[in-house]
C-alpha positions in Angstrom: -31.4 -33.3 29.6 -27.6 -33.9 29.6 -26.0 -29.8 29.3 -22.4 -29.4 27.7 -19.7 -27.8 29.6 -19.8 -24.8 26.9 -20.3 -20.8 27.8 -22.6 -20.2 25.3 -24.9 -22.3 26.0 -25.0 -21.3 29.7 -25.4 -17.4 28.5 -28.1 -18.5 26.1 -29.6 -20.3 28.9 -29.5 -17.2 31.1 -30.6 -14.6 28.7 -33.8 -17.4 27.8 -34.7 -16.8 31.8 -33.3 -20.1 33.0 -33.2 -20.8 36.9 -29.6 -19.3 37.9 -28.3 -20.4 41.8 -25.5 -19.1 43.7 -23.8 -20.6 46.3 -20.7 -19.8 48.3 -18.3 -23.1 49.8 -19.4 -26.6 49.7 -22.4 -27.9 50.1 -21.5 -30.4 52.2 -20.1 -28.2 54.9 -23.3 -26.6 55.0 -23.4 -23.7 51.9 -26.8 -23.7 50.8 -27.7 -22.6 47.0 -30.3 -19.0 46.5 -31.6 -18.4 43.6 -30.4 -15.2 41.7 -31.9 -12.8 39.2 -31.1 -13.2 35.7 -29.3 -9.7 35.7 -26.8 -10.8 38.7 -25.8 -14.0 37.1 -25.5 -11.6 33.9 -23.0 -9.6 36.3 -21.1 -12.8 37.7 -21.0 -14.9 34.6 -17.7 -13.6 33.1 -15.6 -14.6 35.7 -16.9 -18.4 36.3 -16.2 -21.2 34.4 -16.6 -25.1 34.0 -14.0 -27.1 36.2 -11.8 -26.2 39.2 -11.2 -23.3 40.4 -12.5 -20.4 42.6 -15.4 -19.9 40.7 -17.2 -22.9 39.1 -19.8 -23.2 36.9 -22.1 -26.2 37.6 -25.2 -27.8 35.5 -28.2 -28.7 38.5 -31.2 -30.1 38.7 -33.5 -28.2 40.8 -37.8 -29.4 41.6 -36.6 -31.6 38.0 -35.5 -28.3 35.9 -32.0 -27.8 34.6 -30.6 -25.0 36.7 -27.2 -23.0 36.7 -25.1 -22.9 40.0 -22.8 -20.3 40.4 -20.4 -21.8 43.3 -17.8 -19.2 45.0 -14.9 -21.2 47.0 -12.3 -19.6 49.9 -9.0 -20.8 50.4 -10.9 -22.5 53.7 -13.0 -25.2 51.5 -9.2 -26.3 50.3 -8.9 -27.8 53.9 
């Protein structure tokens, strides 16, 4: 199912028990995803967004369930 890029419907998503990941970096350099509880991506939520930046929100598709990935960056996955 194609997700919008719209808050709400990632916190209705969350609060509904949906599968929440975190990761920190790029995955191609080697970060690998874990999932998180449904109260810590309560607790990061608020400071992650759609789009670039440090901390990006990202619609996933995990054993073929839609899934939330919380992706932290560094100055370092700039290089």
């Amino acid at each position: 199912m194609k997700r919008s890029n719209d808050k709400n419907e990632v916190l209705e998503f969350i609060n509904n028990g949906g599968k929440c990941f975190y990761q920190y970096g790029l995955g191609f350099r080697g970060a690998t995803k874990r999932q998180i509880t449904k109260d810590k991506a309560l607790e990061l939520f608020p400071k992650y967004s759609f789009g670039m930046g440090f901390y990006e929100l990202d619609w996933i598709t995990i054993d073929g369930e839609d899934a939330v990935l919380f992706n932290e960056f560094s100055e370092n996955d700039l290089y």
